[in-house]
C-alpha positions, 0 to 999 in steps of 0.5 A: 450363868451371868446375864449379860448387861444392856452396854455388854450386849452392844459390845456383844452384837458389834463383834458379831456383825465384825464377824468375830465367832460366837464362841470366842465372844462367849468366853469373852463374856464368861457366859454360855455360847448359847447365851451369845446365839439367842442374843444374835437371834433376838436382834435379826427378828426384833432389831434389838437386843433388849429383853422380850416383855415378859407377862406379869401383872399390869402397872396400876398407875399410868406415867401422869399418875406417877407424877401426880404422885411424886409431885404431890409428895415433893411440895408437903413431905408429910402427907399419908400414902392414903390421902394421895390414894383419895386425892389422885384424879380419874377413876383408879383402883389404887392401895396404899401400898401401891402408892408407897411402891411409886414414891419408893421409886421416886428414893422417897421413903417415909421416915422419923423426921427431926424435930427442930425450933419453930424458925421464922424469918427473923429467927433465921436471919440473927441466926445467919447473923450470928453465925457471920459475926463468929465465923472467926472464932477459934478454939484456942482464941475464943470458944475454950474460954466460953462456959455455956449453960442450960437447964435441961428437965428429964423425966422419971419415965419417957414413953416415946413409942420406940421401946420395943418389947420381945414377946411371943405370940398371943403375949401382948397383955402378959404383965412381963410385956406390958409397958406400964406408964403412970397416968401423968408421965411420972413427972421428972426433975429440972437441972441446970450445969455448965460446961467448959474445955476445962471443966464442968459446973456441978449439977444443980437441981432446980425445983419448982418454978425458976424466976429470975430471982431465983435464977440469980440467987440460986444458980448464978451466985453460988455456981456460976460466978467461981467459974467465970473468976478468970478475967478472960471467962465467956458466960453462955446462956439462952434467951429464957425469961429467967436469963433475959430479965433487967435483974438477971443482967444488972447482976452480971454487969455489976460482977464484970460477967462477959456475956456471949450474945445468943440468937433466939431458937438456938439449940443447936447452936449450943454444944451442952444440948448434945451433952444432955441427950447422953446424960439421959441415954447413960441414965438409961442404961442403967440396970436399975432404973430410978424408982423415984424422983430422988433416985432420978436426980442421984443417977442424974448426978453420978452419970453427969460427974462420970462424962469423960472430960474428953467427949466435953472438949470435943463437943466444944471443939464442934462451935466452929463447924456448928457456926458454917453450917448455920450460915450454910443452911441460910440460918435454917435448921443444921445437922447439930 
């Protein structure tokens, strides 16, 4: 039989003190007549019709420990459930769990927390800058004509500790459920690519350390520049050494190269970063995973040339959203 709520239970004492029957008033609820008759007998000997206290176990925390609590998990979201245990004042017999209960009902639970740019004050303000300067700014008009750039390293294997394994009990150290990782990671390969509202660059791989002359000689002549031939052709790029070198930006001035100012500790601004999380996850995917360096970059190279062209567009399509929300968030960290 259902229970009455507290708002329904009101009602429910107002018919009867009108005189209404408890019968009628039952069916009106869709409960039992009962349920009618010890509600109007729990309000002449109490003088309310709130539930009896029933027995159980006895709070832990007191209403200032509850605050304590949630206060102290407010001002430093990282902090453990075990250091607030130690840290609570006056004597207690708390446990972690206990403490976790109490933020649970504060709606504070511990997750995986996004990992953004070290922003300072002067990151945040060109941010807002920025993205004041671009407001405007439309797909038609503007951002289908802007390349943007990157390079990006993926490595041959990722240990992140979210693989998760299927296994019976007392299985852990059988060789099908052990996660080999190689000592030093297995290492990895760098790439730089371009992408556009019409098109992509090819994906190059940039081996070993990349100077700005090699930036120039190697990526920006023979890549870069057929894809910026059109007169009306943005070039994006970040604020890397390689990218912000005096030779890096005579070549562009002296090949006319219009490029769009970028704020520092901006990845987020930058769409091709979204397009380098599903590279990697389409590598992944794969049934055979790349047993070597070599086979990383060929996977790398077919995945990045199977993207439909339509998720690239829609990724660009997002340079207007992306410029309100850093405004919005005062050039702090943003959804993208």
């Amino acid at each position: 039989m259902a229970r009455l709520s507290r708002e329904d239970r009101q009602i429910a004492l107002g018919r009867l003190q009108a005189g209404q029957s408890q019968s009628a008033i039952a069916r009106h609820f869709h409960v039992s007549q009962s349920t009618i008759s010890r509600l109007w007998v729990r309000f002449q000997a109490t003088g309310s019709v709130a539930d009896l206290p029933r027995a159980g176990r006895p709070r832990a925390t007191t209403a200032a420990h509850d605050r304590f609590i949630r206060l102290r998990h407010l001002r430093n979201r990282f902090l453990s459930a075990s250091s607030s245990v130690h840290a609570l004042p006056g004597p207690h017999r708390l446990s972690d769990q206990t403490v976790r209960n109490r933020l649970h009902e504060a709606g504070l639970r511990a997750r995986r927390p996004h990992r953004g740019a070290v922003l300072t004050r002067r990151h945040r303000q060109n941010r807002v800058q920025w993205g004041n300067q671009h407001l405007r700014w439309t797909v038609r008009n503007h951002w289908r004509h802007v390349w943007f750039s990157d390079e990006s390293y993926f490595l041959l294997q990722r240990h992140d500790g979210r693989r998760r394994v299927y296994r019976r009990v007392n299985e852990r150290y059988a060789p099908n459920c052990v996660d080999e990782a190689p000592v030093h990671g297995g290492g990895g390969v760098m790439v730089w690519g371009a992408i556009n509202t019409a098109g992509r660059s090819t994906l190059v791989h940039v081996q070993g350390r990349i100077t700005a002359q090699r930036y120039v000689e190697e990526i920006l002549r023979p890549h870069a520049l057929p894809l910026l031939a059109d007169q009306d052709a943005i070039f994006q790029q970040d604020n890397a050494r390689p990218h912000t070198a005096r030779l890096t930006t005579q070549f562009l001035t002296d090949h006319h190269v219009q490029v769009l100012p970028w704020p520092s500790m901006s990845p987020d601004m930058n769409p091709i970063e979204h397009l380098w999380d599903e590279l990697d996850r389409r590598v992944r995917r794969r049934e055979e995973a790349p047993a070597n360096h070599r086979d990383l970059l060929q996977a790398l190279q077919e995945e990045w040339d199977t993207i439909p062209q339509q998720d690239i567009r829609h990724l660009i399509q997002s340079m207007p959203r992306r410029c309100r929300a850093v405004v919005a968030a005062q050039g702090s960290h943003t959804p993208y």
